[in-house]
C-alpha positions as CSV (number, residue, x, y, z in Angstrom):
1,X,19.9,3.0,-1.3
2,X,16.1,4.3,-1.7
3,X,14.6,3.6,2.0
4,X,10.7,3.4,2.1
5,X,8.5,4.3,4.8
6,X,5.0,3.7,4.9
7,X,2.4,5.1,7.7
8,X,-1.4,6.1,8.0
9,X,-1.7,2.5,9.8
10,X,-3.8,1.8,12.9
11,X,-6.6,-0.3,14.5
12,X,-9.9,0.3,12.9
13,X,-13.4,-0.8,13.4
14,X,-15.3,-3.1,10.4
15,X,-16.7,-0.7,7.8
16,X,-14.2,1.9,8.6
17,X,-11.2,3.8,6.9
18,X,-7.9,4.4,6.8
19,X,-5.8,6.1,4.3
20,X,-1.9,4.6,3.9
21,X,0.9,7.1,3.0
22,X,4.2,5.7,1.4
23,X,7.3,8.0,1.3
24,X,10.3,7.5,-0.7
25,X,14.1,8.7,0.7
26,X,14.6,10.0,-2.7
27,X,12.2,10.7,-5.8
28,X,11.8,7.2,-7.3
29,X,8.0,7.9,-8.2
30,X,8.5,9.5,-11.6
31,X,10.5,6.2,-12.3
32,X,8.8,2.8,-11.2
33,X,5.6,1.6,-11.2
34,X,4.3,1.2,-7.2
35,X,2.2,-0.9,-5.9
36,X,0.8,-1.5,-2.2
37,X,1.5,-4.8,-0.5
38,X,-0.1,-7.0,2.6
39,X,1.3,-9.8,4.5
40,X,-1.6,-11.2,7.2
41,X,-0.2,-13.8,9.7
42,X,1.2,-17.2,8.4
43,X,0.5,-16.1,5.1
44,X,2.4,-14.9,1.7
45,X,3.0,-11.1,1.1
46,X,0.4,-10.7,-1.9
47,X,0.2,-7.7,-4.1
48,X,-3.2,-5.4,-3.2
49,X,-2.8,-2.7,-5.7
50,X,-0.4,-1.1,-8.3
51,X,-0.4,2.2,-10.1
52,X,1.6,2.7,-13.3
53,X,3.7,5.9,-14.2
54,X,0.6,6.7,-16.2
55,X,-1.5,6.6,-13.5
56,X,-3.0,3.2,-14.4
57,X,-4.0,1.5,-11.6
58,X,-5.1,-2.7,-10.8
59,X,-6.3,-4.4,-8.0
60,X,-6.9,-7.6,-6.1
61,X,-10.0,-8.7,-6.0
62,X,-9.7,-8.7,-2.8
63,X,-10.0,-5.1,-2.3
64,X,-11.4,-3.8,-5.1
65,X,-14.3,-1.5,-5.1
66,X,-12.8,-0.3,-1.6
67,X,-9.6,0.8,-2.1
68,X,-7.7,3.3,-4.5
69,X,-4.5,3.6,-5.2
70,X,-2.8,6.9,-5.9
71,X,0.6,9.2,-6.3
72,X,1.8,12.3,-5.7
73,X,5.5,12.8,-7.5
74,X,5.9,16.2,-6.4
75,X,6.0,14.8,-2.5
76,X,7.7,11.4,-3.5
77,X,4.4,9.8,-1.8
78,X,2.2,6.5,-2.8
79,X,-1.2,6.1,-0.6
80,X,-3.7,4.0,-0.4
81,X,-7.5,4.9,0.4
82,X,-8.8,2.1,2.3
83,X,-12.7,2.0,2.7
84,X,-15.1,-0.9,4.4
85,X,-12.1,-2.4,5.8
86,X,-13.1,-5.9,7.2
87,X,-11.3,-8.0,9.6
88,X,-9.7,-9.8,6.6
89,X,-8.1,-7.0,5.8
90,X,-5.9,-7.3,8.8
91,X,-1.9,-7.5,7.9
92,X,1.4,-5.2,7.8
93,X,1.1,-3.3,4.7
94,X,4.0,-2.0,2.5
95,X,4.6,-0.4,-0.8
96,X,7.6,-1.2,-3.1
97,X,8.1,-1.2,-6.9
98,X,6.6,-3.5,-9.4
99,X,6.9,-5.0,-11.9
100,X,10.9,-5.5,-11.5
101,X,12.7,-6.5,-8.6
102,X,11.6,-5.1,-5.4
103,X,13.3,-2.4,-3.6
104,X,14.7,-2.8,0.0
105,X,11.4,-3.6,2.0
106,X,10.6,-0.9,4.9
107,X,8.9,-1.7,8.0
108,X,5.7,-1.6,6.9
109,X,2.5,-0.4,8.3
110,X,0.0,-2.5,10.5
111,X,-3.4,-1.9,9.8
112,X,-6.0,-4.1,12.2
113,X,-9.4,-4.2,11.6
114,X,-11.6,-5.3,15.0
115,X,-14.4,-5.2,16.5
């Protein structure tokens, strides 16, 4: 069973930066797509970014322009670059495979963005 566990989250003022880290129990990176994830308060887990074995990489419009999505096989680790964060991006964050069924969820990382 792969276990995911994704750090780099934290309370943040508006405008700032944080950069997400996303480590796999074994190397799973070379195999699916990834993608980042957000669930805010009362509201659906929605898909924030994805990045294909080629590197390909999509956004929500939500983010895009701010963040970047990237891999690095060799340490079995998925980030995310998060830039102008605003309050609205406040939520747990998670990463998982896309584009199939999902993976085991980890625990996630909160990010909070406040003033």
């Amino acid at each position: 069973q792969v276990q995911l566990v994704e750090s780099g989250g934290g309370l943040v003022q508006p405008g700032g930066s944080l950069r997400l880290s996303c480590a796999a129990s074994r190397s799973i990176f070379t195999i699916y797509n990834m993608g980042w994830f957000r669930q805010a308060p009362g509201k659906q887990r929605e898909l924030v970014a994805s990045i294909t074995l080629t590197s390909s990489t999509n956004y929500a419009n939500s983010v895009k322009g701010r963040c970047t999505i990237s891999r690095d096989n060799a340490k079995n680790t998925v980030y995310l670059q998060m830039n102008s964060l605003q309050p609205e991006d406040t939520a747990v964050y998670y990463c998982n495979r896309v584009r199939t069924a999902p993976l085991d969820w980890g625990q996630g990382t909160q990010v909070t963005v406040s003033s």
